[in-house]
MARMAR-224829 format. One record per residue (C-alpha): residue in one letter; x, y, z. Coordinates in steps of 0.2 Angstrom, whole numbers, padded with zeros to 4 digits, always signed. Example, Ala and Ser with C-alpha at 12.3 -4.5 7.8 and 13.67 -1.06 7.14 Angstrom:
<atoms>
A+0062-0022+0039;S+0068-0005+0036;
</atoms>
This chain:
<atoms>
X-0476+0109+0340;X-0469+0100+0357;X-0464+0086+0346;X-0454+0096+0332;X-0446+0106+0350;X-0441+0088+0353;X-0431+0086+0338;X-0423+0102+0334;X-0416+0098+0356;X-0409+0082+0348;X-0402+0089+0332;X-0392+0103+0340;X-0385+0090+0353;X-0382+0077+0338;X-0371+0096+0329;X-0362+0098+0343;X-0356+0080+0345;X-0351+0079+0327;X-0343+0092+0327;X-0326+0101+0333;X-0326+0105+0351;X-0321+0121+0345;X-0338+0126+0338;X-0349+0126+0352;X-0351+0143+0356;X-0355+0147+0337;X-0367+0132+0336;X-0377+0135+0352;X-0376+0155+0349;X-0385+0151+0333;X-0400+0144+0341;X-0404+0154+0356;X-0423+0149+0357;X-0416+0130+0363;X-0405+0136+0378;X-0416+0132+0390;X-0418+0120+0404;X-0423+0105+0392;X-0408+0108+0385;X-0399+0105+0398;X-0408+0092+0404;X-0407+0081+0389;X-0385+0086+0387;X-0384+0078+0403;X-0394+0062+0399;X-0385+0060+0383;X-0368+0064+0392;X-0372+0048+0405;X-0378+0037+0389;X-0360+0041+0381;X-0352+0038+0398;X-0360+0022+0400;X-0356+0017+0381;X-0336+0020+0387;X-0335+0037+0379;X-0330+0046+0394;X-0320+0063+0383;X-0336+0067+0374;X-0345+0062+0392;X-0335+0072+0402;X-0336+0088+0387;X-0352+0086+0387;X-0357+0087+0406;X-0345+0103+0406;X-0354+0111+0392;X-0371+0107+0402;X-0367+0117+0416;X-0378+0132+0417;X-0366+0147+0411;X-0373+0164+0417;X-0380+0166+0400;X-0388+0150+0402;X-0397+0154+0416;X-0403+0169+0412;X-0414+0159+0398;X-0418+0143+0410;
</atoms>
């Protein structure tokens, strides 16, 4: 079960890098049961990999879509 957790955090973070900016909300709001720490978590680690692979607008996006909104938090 932890495993398939695993894979549905890294789908919704692969979504959200393919796909317009503008989406996010609708694309996180659709999957409410993986806004959680973890998620958090691993946005920011995939945030410093694209940072350190020279991408630093998807970086930067990234790290700012990581911050813990009040909605966020009230789920981590």
């Amino acid at each position: 079960m932890e495993g398939q957790k695993n894979q549905d955090y890294y789908q919704l973070i692969y979504e959200l890098l393919a796909s317009p900016k503008e989406r996010a909300e609708e694309i996180l709001s659709a999957r409410p049961e993986l806004i959680d720490a973890e998620l958090v978590k691993l946005m920011r680690v995939s945030a410093a990999i694209l940072e350190g692979r020279g991408e630093r607008e998807p970086a930067n996006w990234f790290k700012n879509l990581s911050t813990p909104s009040p909605s966020l938090k009230q789920n981590c």
